[in-house]
Structure formats: structure tokens, C-alpha cells
C-alpha positions in Angstrom: -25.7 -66.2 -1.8 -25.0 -69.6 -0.1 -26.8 -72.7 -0.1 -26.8 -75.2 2.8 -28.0 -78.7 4.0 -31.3 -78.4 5.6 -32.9 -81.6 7.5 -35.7 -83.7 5.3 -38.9 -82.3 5.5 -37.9 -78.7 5.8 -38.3 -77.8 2.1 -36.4 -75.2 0.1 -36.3 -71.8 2.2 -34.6 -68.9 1.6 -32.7 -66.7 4.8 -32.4 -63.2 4.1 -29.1 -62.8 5.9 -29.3 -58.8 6.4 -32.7 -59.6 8.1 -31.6 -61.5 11.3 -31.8 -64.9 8.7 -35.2 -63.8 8.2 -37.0 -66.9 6.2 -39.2 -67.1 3.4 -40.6 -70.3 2.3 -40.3 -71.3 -1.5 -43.9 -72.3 -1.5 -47.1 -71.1 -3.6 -48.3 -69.3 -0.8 -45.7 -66.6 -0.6 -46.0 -65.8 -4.2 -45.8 -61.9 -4.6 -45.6 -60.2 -8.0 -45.5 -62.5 -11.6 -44.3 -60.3 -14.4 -41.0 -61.1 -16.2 -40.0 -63.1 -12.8 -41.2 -64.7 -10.5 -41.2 -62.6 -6.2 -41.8 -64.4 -3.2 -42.9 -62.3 -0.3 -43.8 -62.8 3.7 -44.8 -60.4 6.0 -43.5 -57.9 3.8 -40.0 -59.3 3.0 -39.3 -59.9 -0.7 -37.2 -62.6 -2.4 -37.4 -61.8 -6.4 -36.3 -63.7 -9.5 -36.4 -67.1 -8.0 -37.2 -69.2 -11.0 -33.8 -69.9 -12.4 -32.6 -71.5 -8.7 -35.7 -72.8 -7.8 -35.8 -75.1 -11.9 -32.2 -76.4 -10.7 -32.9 -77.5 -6.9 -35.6 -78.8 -8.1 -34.3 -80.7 -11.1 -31.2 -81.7 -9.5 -33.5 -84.0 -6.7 -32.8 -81.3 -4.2 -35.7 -81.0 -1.7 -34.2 -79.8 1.2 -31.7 -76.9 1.3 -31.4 -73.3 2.8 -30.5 -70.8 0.5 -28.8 -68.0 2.6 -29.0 -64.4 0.4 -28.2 -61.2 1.7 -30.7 -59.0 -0.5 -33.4 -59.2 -2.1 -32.9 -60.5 -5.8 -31.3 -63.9 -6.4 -28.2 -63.8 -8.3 -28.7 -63.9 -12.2 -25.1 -65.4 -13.0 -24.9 -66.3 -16.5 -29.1 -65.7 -17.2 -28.9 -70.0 -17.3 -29.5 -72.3 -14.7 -25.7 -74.1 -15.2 -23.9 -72.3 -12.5 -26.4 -73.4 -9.9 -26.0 -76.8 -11.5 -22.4 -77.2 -11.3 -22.2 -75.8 -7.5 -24.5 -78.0 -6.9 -22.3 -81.1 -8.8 -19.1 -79.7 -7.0 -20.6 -79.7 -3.7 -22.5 -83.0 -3.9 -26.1 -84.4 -3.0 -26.5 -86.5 0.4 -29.9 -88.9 0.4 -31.8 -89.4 3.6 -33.5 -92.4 4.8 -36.9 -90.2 5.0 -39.1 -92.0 1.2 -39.3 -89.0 -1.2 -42.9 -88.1 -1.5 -44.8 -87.2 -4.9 -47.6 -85.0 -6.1 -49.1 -87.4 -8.4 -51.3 -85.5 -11.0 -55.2 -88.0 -11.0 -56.7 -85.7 -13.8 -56.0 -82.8 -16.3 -55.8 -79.4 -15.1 -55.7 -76.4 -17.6 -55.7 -73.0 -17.7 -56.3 -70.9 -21.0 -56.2 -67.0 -21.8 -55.3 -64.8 -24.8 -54.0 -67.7 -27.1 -52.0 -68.9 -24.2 -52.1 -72.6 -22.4 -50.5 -74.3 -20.0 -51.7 -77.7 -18.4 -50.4 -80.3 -16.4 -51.8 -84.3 -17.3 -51.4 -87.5 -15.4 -48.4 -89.2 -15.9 -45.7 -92.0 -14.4 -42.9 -89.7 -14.5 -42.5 -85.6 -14.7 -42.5 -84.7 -18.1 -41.9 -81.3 -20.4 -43.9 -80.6 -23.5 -43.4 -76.4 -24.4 -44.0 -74.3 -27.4 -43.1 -70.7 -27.7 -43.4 -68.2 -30.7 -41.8 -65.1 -31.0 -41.6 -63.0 -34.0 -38.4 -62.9 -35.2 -36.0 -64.5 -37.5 -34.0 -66.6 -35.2 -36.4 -67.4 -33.1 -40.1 -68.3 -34.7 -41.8 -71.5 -33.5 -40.2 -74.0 -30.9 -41.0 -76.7 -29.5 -39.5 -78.8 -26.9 -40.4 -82.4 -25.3 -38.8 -83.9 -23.2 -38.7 -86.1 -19.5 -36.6 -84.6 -16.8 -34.1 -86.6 -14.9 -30.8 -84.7 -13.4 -29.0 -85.6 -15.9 -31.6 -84.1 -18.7 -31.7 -81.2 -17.2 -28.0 -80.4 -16.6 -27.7 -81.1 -20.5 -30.6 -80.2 -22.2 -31.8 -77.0 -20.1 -29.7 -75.7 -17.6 -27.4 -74.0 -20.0 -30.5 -71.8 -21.6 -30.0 -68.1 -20.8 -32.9 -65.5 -20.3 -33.3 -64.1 -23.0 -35.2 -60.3 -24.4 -35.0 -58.5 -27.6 -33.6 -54.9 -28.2 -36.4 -53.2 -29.3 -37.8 -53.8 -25.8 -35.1 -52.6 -23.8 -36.0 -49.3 -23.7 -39.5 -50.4 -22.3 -38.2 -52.6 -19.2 -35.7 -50.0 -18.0 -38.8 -47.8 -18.3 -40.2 -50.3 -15.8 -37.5 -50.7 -13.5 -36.6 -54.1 -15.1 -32.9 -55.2 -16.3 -31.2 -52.5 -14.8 -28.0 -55.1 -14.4 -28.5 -56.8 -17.4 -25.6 -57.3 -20.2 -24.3 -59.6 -22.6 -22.7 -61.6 -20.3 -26.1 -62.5 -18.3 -28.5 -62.9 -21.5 -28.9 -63.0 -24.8 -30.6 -60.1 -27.1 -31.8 -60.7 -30.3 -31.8 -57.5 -32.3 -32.8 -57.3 -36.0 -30.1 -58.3 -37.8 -29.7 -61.4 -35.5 -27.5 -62.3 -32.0 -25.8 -59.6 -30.3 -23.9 -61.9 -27.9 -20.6 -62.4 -29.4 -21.0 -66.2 -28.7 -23.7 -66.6 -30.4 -26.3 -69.0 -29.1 -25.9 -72.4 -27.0 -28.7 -74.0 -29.1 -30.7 -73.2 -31.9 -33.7 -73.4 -29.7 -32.3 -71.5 -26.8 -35.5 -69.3 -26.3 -37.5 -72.3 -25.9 -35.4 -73.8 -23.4 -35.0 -71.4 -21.3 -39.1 -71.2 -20.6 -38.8 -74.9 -20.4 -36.2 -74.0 -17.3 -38.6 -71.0 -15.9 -41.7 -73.2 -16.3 -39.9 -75.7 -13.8 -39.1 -73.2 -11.2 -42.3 -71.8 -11.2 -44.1 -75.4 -10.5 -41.3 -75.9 -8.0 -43.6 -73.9 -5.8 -45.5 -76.7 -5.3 -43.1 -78.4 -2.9 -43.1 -81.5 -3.9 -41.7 -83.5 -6.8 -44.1 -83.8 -9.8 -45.4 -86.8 -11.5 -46.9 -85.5 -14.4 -46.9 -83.9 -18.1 -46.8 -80.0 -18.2 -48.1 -79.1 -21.1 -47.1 -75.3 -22.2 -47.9 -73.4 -25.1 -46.5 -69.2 -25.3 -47.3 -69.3 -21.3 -45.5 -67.2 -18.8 -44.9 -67.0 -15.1 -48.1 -65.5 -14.6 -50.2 -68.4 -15.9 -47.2 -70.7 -14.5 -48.0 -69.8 -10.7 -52.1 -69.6 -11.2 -52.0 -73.5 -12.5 -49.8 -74.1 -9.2 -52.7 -72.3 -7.4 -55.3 -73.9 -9.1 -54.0 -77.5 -8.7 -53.1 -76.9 -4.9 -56.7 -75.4 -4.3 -58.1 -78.7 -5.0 -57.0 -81.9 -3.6 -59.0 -84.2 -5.8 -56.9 -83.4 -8.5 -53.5 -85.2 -7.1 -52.7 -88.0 -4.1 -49.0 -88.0 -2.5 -47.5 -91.0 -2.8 -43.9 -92.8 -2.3 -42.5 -94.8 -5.6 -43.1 -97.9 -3.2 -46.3 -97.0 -2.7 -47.1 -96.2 -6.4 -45.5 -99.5 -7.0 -47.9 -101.3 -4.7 -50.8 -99.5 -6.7 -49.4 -100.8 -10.1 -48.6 -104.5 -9.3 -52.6 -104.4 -7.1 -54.3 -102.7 -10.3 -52.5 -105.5 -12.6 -53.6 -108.4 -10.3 -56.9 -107.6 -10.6 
């Protein structure tokens, strides 16, 4: 996998370089399958387990790249987003003179099923508020709050590796899933505790990491946010129908420039 300069206003796509460059947009409209990733699909060409690149472009302030691959599944690396992240420091971000152009959340959108939630709220600045419970030891509650900037990110999320536990692994190979997974690409939790010799990278690791795939799924959007996601035990599947949701009705956000949401603030405090 490479990833290239692309001109403003072209968005990330990814080239499927055994498909004559073949391109698939990383847009809410091309969203395939939503299980334990997250598949992008056009006219029948698949680009699978995109969350973990498309949480660090997006993160990062990339909006415009090409991300040349030369199968089907993006690379899983470490199971984190801190690879992607330190290519991307090593290789350095150009700006254009095009104004960056926000999704501004005007009202609360929220989606609720089986004891799970996830909602996005107005706010001045995109913002991170997840819980997760999972029933074991290590793992329990979590909760994490936080706004992102590059520099949050790279710290606070990017290192969290995927994560599964080993009296499941059975089940996904049963489904096709994990089939190149080890130690060195995620962490398992089995009953007695950690199985990576490492150990983890924060005590909240599990919590983190869905912090980073919740990112990448609202990526698919397009645009950067300016809002509070609001999270609680949701998963890509409720991730990608709030993108839906929120895209299927424009009353629910404006695009605007910072100068322009600027102009707004100082005209609102005048009168």
C-alpha cells in the first residue's frame, strides 16, 4: 500500500493497483458489509478493513490523498493506527490555499438499539465521548473523553491495537475472520489476563481503540466534523447508519469555513 498527494477537493480514494488503479471513493455511499470491520464496495470492487487508515488521515488533517493498494484488505500493521501516523509524520503534510470546509452538526442526532447508543451533538470543535463494557477482568467499564487535534490523536489513540478475546477465536475463524491475526497485530485477552507478551499500551486500551474505529467510520462523511460523538458499547454497524442518517438529511448540519463560522460568532454577539 502507498499513499500519495492528491489535488484539494478530490477526497480520500483508494486505487486498487491490480485493477487498472481501479478507484473506490472513501465515502458513505460505497459502504459494503459492517461486521467486525468496516468494507467499502463499487461496482463490485471491495476495499475491506478501512477504519484504522481512514481514523488516521482523518485525524492527522489529511483530506486529500490516494491510497494506492494492490488487494483487497488494507494492511493491519500493528492492529493500532501509529504506523499510519508516523508515515504520515515522516512523509509530511502540505496545506493548500483551497479554506477547509466543515460539517457543522445544528442539532442532535441519535441512534439507539439493544442497549447500544451512539449520537453526534452540536459543538465548536470535534469531540470524543465513548464508553465500552466487556466482561472481563481487565477490561470492565471504560470510558474515554476527549477533543481531537493531531496531536491528541497521535498520543492518546493511535497507539490502541484491535483487540478480541480467546474464547471467541474459534468463532471468527469459523466465519472467515482473523485468519492473519497474531500477537503481534492485536491483543487477546484470555482468562487469566494478556496474552501479548507486552502487555498492554494503556490500561484502557480496549476503549481506545473504538474511540480510533469510531473516527474512521465517521470519516465516511468526507468532511471534517464539528461536533460531539457521543458512543456508548456501539459498533461499526451503528457507526456507519448514524453517518447515513445524518447525510440523509441536510437540516441537521451547514458546511462552513472557520472564517465563515467566525463571521457567524462575532454577527450573533453583536446582536
Amino acid at each position: 500500500m502507498r499513499i500519495l498527494p492528491a489535488p484539494p477537493a478530490t477526497g480520500i480514494v483508494f486505487r486498487r493497483t491490480d485493477l487498472d488503479n481501479f478507484e473506490v471513493p472513501a465515502s458513505w455511499k460505497y459502504v459494503q458489509r459492517v461486521s467486525y470491520a468496516t468494507s467499502l464496495m463499487r461496482q463490485g470492487v471491495l476495499i475491506s478493513t478501512t477504519e484504522h487508515l481512514l481514523s488516521t488521515l482523518y485525524s492527522m488533517g489529511i483530506d486529500n490523498a490516494y491510497v494506492e493498494i494492490d488487494n483487497l484488505e488494507v494492511p493491519i500493521l500493528d492492529g493500532s493506527g501509529l504506523p499510519f501516523v508516523e508515515l504520515l509524520q515522516e512523509a509530511g503534510i502540505r496545506q493548500t490555499r483551497r479554506r477547509r470546509r466543515y460539517l457543522r452538526i445544528l442539532r442532535p442526532v441519535e441512534l439507539t438499539a439493544n442497549g447500544k447508543t451512539v449520537a453526534i451533538l452540536p459543538a465548536d470543535s470535534f469531540r470524543l465521548n465513548c464508553h465500552v463494557f466487556f466482561n472481563h477482568p481487565l477490561v470492565g467499564a471504560q470510558s474515554l473523553e476527549m477533543e481531537v487535534s493531531p496531536e491528541n490523536y497521535a498520543r492518546e489513540i493511535s497507539p490502541a491495537r484491535t483487540f478480541g478475546f480467546a474464547n471467541e477465536l474459534d468463532q471468527m475463524r469459523n466465519m472467515g475472520l482473523i485468519r492473519g491475526a497474531t500477537l503481534d497485530s492485536a491483543v487477546c485477552f484470555a482468562p487469566e489476563g494478556v496474552m501479548n507478551p507486552g502487555g498492554l499500551r494503556f490500561p484502557d486500551e480496549p476503549c481506545r481503540h473504538k474511540a480510533l474505529d469510531l473516527i474512521g467510520d465517521l470519516a465516511l462523511i468526507g468532511r471534517p466534523l464539528l461536533g460531539e460523538l457521543v458512543a456508548e458499547r456501539a459498533g461499526h454497524a451503528m457507526h456507519v447508519a448514524l453517518v447515513a442518517k445524518i447525510m440523509s438529511d441536510p437540516s441537521l448540519y451547514d458546511v462552513v469555513t472557520v472564517d465563515e463560522l467566525a463571521e457567524r460568532t462575532i454577527t450573533a454577539a453583536a446582536s
